[in-house]
C-alpha positions as CSV (number, residue, x, y, z in Angstrom):
1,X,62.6,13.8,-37.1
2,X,60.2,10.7,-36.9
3,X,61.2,10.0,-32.8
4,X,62.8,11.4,-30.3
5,X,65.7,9.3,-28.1
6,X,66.8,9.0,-24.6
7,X,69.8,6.3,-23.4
8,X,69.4,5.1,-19.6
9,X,72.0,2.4,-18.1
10,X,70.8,0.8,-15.0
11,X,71.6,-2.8,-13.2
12,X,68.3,-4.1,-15.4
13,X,70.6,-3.5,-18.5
14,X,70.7,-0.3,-21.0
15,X,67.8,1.0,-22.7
16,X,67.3,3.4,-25.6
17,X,63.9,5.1,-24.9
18,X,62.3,6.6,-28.3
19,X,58.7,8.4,-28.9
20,X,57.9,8.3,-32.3
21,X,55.2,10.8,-33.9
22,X,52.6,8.0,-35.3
23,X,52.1,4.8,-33.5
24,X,54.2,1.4,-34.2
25,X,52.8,-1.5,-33.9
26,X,55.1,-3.9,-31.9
27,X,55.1,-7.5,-29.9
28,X,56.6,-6.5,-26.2
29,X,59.8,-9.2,-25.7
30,X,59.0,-8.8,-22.2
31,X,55.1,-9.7,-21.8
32,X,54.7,-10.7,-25.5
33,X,51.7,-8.8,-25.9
34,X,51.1,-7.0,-29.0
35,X,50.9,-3.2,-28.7
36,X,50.4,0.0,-30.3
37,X,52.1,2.9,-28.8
38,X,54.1,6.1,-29.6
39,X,56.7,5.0,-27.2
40,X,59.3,1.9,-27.8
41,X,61.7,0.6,-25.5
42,X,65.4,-1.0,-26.8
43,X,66.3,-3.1,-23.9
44,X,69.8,-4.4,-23.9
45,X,70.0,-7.3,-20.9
46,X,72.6,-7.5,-18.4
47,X,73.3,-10.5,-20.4
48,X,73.4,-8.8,-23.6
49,X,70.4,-10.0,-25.5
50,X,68.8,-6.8,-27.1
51,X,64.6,-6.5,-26.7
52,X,61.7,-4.4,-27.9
53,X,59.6,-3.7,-24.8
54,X,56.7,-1.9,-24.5
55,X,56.3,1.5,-21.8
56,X,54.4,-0.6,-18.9
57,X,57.9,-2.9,-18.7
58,X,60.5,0.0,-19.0
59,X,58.4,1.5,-16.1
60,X,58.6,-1.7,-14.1
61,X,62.3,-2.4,-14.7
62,X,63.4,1.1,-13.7
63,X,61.2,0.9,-10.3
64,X,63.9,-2.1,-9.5
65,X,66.2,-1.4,-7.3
């Protein structure tokens, strides 16, 4: 299997959590920095509007209250 998946729901939206085996090379919809990283981050808004966000901005969306 190329990544392994985890599905959170919180008040910051839904997010679908995957680690891959090889790095992906990504822009982070969140800080639009380009990154390289095993882990990606599907961010579904409260509004709806789906994003690819790197680990640092999953981390600080979940630390919301």
């Amino acid at each position: 299997m190329p990544f392994t998946e985890k599905r959170i729901t919180t008040s910051a939206g839904s997010s679908v959590f995957r680690r891959h085996t090889k790095p992906q090379e990504f822009v982070c919809d969140r800080d639009l920095l380009p990154r390289t990283a095993k882990i990606v981050v599907r961010w579904t808004t409260p509004e709806g509007t789906e994003r690819t966000i790197c680990n640092s901005c999953y981390g600080f969306l979940m630390s919301q209250p």
